[in-house]
N, C-alpha and C positions, 0 to 999 in steps of 0.2 A: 498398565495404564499408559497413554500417550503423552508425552510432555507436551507445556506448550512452548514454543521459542519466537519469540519475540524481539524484536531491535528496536534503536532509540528512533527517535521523529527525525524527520530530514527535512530544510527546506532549502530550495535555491531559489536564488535569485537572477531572473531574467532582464537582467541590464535594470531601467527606472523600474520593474513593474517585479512585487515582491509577490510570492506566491504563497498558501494556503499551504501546511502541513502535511507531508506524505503520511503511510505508515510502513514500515518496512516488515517483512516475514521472512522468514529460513524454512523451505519448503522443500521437502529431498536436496540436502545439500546443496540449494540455490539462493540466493538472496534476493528477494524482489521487493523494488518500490513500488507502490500502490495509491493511484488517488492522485488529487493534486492539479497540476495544470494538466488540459486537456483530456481527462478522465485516462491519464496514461498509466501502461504497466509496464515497467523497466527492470532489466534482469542485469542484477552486479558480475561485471567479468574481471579477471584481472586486467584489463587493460580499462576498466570504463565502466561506463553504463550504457545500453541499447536498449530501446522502446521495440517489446514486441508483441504490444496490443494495448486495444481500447476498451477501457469498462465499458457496459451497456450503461451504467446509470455513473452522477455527479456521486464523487467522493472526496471530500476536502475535509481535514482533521477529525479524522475518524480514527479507530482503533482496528489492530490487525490481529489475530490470534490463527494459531494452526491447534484443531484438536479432531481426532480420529481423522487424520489423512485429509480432512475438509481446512480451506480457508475460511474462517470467519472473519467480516468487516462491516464494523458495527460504528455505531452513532455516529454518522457522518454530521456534519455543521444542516444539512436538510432533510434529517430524520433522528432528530438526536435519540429517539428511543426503540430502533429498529437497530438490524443484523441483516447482511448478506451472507448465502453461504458458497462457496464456489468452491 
């Protein structure tokens, strides 16, 4: 059976203007932010974070889960009762 690995919520803040909840994942030994300002997908490196893509749809505090090799990212703040799967 596949675990699932999950990390805590993250938010930053872009100077006056406070941002919406990511949710974070561990996906083949990666760590990605997900969601959030600009429908961004940012990969943790030792030195930082780099933006290396755009969701097709809005994701703001929703939930992140890894199960069978798939991301799921479910109840976002504008579909609180759905799931993406990617």
């Amino acid at each position: 059976m596949d675990t699932f690995e999950h990390g805590p919520y993250t938010s930053i803040d872009y100077g006056d203007r406070f941002e919406k909840l990511y949710c974070t994942v561990t996906h083949r030994n990666t760590v990605f932010l997900l969601g959030g300002h600009k429908r961004q997908i940012m990969q943790l490196y030792p030195f930082g974070l780099r933006r290396i893509g755009t969701l097709p749809w809005d994701f703001n505090d929703g939930r992140c889960q890894i199960y069978q090799n798939y991301i799921f990212l479910c109840f976002p703040e504008a579909w609180r009762k759905g799931c993406y799967k990617r």
